[in-house]
C-alpha positions in Angstrom: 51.4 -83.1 -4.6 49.5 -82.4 -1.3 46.4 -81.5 -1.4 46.0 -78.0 -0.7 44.2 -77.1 2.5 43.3 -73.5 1.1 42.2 -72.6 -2.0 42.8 -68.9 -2.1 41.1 -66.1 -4.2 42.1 -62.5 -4.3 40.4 -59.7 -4.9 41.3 -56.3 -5.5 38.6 -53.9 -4.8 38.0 -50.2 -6.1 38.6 -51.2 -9.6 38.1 -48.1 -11.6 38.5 -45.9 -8.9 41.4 -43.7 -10.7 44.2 -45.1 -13.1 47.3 -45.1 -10.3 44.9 -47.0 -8.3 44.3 -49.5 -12.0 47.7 -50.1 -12.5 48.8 -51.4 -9.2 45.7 -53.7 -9.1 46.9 -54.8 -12.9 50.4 -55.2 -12.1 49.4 -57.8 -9.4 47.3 -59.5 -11.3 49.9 -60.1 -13.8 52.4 -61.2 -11.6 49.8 -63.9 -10.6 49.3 -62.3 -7.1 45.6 -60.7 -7.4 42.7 -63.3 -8.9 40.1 -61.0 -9.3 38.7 -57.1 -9.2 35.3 -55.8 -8.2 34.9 -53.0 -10.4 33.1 -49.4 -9.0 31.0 -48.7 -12.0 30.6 -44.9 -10.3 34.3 -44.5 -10.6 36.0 -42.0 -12.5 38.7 -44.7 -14.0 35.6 -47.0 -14.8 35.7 -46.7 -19.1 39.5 -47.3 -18.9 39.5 -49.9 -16.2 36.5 -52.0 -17.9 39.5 -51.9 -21.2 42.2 -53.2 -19.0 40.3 -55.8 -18.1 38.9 -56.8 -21.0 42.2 -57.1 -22.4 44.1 -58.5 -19.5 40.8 -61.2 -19.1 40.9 -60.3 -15.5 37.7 -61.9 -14.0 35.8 -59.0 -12.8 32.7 -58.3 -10.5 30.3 -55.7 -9.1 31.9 -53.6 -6.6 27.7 -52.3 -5.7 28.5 -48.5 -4.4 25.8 -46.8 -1.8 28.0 -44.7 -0.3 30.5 -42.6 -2.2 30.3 -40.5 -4.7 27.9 -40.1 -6.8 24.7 -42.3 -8.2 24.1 -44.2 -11.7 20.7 -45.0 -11.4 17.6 -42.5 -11.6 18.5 -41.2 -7.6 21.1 -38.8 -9.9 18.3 -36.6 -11.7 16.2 -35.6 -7.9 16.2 -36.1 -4.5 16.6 -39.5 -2.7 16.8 -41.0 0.6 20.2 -42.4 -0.8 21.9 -38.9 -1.5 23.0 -35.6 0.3 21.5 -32.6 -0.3 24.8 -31.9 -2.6 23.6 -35.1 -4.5 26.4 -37.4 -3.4 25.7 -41.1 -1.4 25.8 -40.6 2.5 29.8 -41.7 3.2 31.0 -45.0 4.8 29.3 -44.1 8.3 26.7 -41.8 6.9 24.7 -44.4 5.0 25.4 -46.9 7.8 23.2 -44.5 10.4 20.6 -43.6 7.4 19.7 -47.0 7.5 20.1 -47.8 11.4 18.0 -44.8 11.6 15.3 -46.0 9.3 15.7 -43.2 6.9 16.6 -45.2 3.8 14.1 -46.2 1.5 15.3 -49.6 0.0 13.3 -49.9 -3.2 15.4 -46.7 -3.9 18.4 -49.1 -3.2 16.7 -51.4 -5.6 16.9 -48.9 -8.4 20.5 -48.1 -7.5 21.9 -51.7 -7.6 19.8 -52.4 -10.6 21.6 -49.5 -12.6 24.6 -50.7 -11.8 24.5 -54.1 -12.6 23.1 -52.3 -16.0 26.2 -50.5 -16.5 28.6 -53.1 -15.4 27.0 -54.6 -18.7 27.4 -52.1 -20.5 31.1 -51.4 -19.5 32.1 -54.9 -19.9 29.3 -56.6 -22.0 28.7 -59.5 -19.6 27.4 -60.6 -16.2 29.9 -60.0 -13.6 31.4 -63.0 -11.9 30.1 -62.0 -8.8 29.0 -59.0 -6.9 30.4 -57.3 -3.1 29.8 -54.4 -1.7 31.7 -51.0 -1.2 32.8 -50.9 2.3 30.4 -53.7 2.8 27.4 -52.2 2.6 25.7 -55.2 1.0 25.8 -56.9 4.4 24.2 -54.3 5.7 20.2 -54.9 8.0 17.8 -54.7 5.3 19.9 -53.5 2.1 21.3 -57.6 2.4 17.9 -58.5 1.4 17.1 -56.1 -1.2 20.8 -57.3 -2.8 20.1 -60.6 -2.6 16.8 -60.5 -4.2 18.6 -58.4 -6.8 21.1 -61.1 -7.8 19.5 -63.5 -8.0 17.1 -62.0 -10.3 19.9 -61.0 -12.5 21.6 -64.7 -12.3 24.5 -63.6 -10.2 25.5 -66.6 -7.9 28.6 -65.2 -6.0 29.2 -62.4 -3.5 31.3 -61.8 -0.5 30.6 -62.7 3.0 33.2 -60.2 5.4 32.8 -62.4 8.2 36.7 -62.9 9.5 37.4 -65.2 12.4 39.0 -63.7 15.0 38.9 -60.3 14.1 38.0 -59.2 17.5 41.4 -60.0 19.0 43.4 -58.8 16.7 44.8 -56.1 18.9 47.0 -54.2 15.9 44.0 -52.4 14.5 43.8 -49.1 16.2 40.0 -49.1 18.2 38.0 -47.5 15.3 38.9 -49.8 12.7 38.5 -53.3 15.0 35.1 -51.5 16.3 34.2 -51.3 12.8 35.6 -54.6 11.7 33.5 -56.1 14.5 30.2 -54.1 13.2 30.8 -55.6 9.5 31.3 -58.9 11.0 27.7 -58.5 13.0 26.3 -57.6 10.1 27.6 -60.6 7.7 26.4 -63.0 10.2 22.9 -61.8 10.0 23.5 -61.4 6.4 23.7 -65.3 5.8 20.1 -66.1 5.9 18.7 -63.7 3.2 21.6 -64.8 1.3 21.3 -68.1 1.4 17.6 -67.9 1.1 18.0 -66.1 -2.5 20.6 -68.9 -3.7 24.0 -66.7 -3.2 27.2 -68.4 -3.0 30.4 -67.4 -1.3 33.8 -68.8 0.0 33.7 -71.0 3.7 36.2 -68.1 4.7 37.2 -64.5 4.8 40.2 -62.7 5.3 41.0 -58.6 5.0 39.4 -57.0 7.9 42.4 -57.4 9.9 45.1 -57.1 7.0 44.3 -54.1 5.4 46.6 -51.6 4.7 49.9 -51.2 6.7 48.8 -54.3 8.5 49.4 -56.5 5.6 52.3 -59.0 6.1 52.8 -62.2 5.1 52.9 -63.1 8.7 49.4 -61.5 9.1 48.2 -63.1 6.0 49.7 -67.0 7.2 48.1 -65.7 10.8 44.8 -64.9 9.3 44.5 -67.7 7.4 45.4 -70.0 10.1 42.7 -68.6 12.5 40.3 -70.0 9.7 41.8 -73.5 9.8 41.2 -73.7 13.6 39.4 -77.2 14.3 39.4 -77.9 10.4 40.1 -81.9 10.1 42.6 -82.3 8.5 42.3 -83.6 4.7 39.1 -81.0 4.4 40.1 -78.4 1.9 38.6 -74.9 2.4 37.6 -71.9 0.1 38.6 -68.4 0.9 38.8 -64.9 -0.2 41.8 -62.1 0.9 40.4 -58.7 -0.1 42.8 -56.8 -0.9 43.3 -52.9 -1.5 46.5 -52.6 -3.5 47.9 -49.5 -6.4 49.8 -47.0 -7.0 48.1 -43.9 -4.2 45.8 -41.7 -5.9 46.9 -38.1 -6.6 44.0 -35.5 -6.3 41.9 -34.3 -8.0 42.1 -37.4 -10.2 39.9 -40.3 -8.8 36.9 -40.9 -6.9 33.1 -41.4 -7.6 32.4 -38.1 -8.4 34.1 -36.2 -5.5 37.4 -36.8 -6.1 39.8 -39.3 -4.4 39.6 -40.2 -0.3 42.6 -39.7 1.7 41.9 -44.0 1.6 43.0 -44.0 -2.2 45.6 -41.2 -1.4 47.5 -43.0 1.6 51.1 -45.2 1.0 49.0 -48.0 2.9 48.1 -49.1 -1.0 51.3 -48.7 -2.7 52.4 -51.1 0.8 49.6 -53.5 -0.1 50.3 -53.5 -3.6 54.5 -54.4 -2.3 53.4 -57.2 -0.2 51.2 -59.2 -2.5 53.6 -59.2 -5.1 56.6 -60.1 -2.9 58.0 -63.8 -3.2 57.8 -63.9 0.5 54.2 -63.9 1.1 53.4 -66.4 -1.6 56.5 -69.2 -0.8 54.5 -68.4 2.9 51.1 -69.4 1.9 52.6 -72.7 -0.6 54.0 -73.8 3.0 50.9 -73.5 5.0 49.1 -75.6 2.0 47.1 -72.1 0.2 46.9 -72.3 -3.1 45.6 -70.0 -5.1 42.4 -69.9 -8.2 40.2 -68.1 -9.8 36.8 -67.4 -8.2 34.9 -69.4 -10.5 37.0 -72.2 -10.3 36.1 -72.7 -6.5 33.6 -75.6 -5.4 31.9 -72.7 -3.0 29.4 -74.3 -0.7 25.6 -72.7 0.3 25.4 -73.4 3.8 23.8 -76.8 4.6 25.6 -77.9 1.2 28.0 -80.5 2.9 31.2 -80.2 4.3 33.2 -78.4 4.5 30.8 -75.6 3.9 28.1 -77.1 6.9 30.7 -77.4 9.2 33.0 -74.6 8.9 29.3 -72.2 8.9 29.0 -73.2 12.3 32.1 -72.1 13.5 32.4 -68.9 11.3 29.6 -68.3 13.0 30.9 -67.9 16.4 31.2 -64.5 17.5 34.9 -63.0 17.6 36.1 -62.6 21.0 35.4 -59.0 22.2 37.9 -55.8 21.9 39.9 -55.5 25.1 
C-alpha cells in the first residue's frame, strides 16, 4: 500500500452542547467518519455526552469556552471581567473586543480554564486528549499565553492551531465569515510562539475555516486539503485536523451553555455537515488523494523546529493567505 500523504484527524466540536447535536456527532463517529470530540464542559448535554463517550471510547478533549454561556469556574458566583452584567461570557465578537480593548483580566481567564479542565475530570475521570478552543478563542493575543501556560501545567500536550492555508481566497464564504476566518488565522500565527514555547503540540495542517457548514463538500474537503499539500515533496507524509461541526440541529429551548441553543446549533448547515462526513463519497475522495484517517494520539505531530515535515511545512503555513478581493 502507498504511503499515505495525509494522515487525517476529525473532530467534531460542541460536544455536549444539546443531545440532537450528540447524536449526530456519535453517529459519525461510529460510522468511522468523526475521530475525535472536544467536549463544552458548560454545555447543557455535558453529563450525558461525557456517558456517550465513555461508552462509545470516543477520544475526547477540552473544547475551553470564554464566550458563551455561562462560567464553571469561581467568575459564576460575582462579577468578572469575563461576564455580562446578566452573568453570561461576552459572545463570539464580544470577548474578541474585551480583550482587543484591554478590558479582560487574564488571570480571571486562568481561573476559568483551570475549572474546566477540573470538570472535564470530573465528567470523564481522565486528562483530555487535548484541548481547543470555542470559536477559537485560545489563539486569541494574550489568552494564547495564559492557555498554554495552563496546559502544560496540567500535562496536556495537544491543541489546535486554526491556521488554514489559503483561506483568504476562498471566495464562497460570504465577507463576514472569510473576514473572520482571516482574523483567526492572524491570530493562530501569532499564537505559535507561546505555544511552542510551553511544549504544545498540534497537527502540520488545518482545515475547517473554509468548509464549515453548507460549504462542506467533498470537493471542498479534496480542495482544502490539497491547498496544504502545495510544494510538499512528495514521499513526506503530513498531519492534519478537519474540524467539523456535524448533528442533528438543535431544537430550542434545549441546548446551549446556559442560554439556550444559537441559531449556529439550530441551522440545517449541521444536519448538512453531519450528511457529508458520513457519505461514501467524501471518504472514496480523500483514499484517492492519499488521506487516511487516525486517531489524534496516534499522529507523530511535530513542535515546530522538530524536523520535517513539521520545520518545513511551519514555514509555509506561515505565509499569510492571499487577501479578500
Amino acid at each position: 500500500m502507498a504511503r499515505p500523504r495525509v494522515r487525517l484527524v476529525v473532530t467534531a466540536d460542541d460536544f455536549g452542547y444539546c443531545p440532537r447535536r450528540d447524536e449526530g456527532i456519535v453517529e459519525a463517529f461510529l460510522a468511522g467518519a468523526v475521530t475525535s470530540v472536544s467536549l463544552l464542559v458548560n454545555g447543557a448535554a455535558a453529563e450525558s455526552a461525557a456517558e456517550l463517550a465513555r461508552r462509545h471510547h470516543i477520544p475526547t478533549g477540552l473544547h475551553a469556552n470564554l464566550s458563551e454561556g455561562r462560567p464553571v469556574g469561581p467568575a459564576r458566583h460575582g462579577t468578572s471581567s469575563l461576564l455580562s452584567p446578566e452573568g453570561f461570557f461576552l459572545g463570539k465578537m464580544g470577548f474578541r473586543e474585551a480583550v482587543a480593548a484591554g478590558d479582560v483580566d487574564m488571570p480571571q481567564v486562568r481561573e476559568e480554564l483551570e475549572a474546566q479542565l477540573s470538570r472535564f475530570r470530573e465528567l470523564l475521570g481522565s486528562d483530555p486528549t487535548h484541548v481547543d478552543g470555542h470559536q477559537h478563542v485560545h489563539v486569541l493575543p494574550g489568552v494564547c499565553q495564559v492557555f498554554a501556560e495552563a496546559l502544560q501545567v496540567c500535562g496536556v500536550r495537544f491543541t489546535r492551531l486554526p491556521l488554514e492555508r489559503g483561506v483568504g481566497g476562498c471566495t464562497w464564504l460570504e465577507a463576514p465569515a472569510r473576514a473572520f476566518a482571516c482574523a483567526v488565522e492572524r491570530d493562530a500565527r501569532a499564537a505559535v510562539g507561546p505555544f511552542s514555547r510551553h511544549g504544545l503540540r498540534w497537527t502540520d495542517a488545518f482545515v475547517g475555516l473554509s468548509t464549515c457548514g453548507r460549504h462542506m463538500s467533498a470537493h471542498r474537503v479534496s480542495g482544502a486539503l490539497a491547498r496544504v499539500l502545495e510544494g510538499i515533496p512528495t514521499g513526506h507524509t503530513l498531519t492534519a485536523e478537519l474540524m467539523a461541526h456535524p448533528g442533528y440541529p438543535s431544537v430550542p429551548p434545549t441546548g446551549g451553555c446556559g442560554e439556550g441553543p444559537d441559531a449556529f446549533s439550530c441551522s440545517w448547515e449541521r444536519l448538512h455537515e453531519l450528511r457529508v462526513l458520513t457519505t461514501p463519497t467524501l471518504w472514496a475522495r480523500l483514499a484517492q488523494d492519499g488521506v487516511q484517517l487516525c486517531a489524534l494520539l496516534d499522529l507523530d505531530s511535530k513542535r515546530p523546529g522538530e524536523g520535517v515535515p513539521g520545520e518545513a511545512t511551519l514555514e509555509t503555513f506561515l505565509e499569510p493567505s492571499p487577501p479578500s478581493p
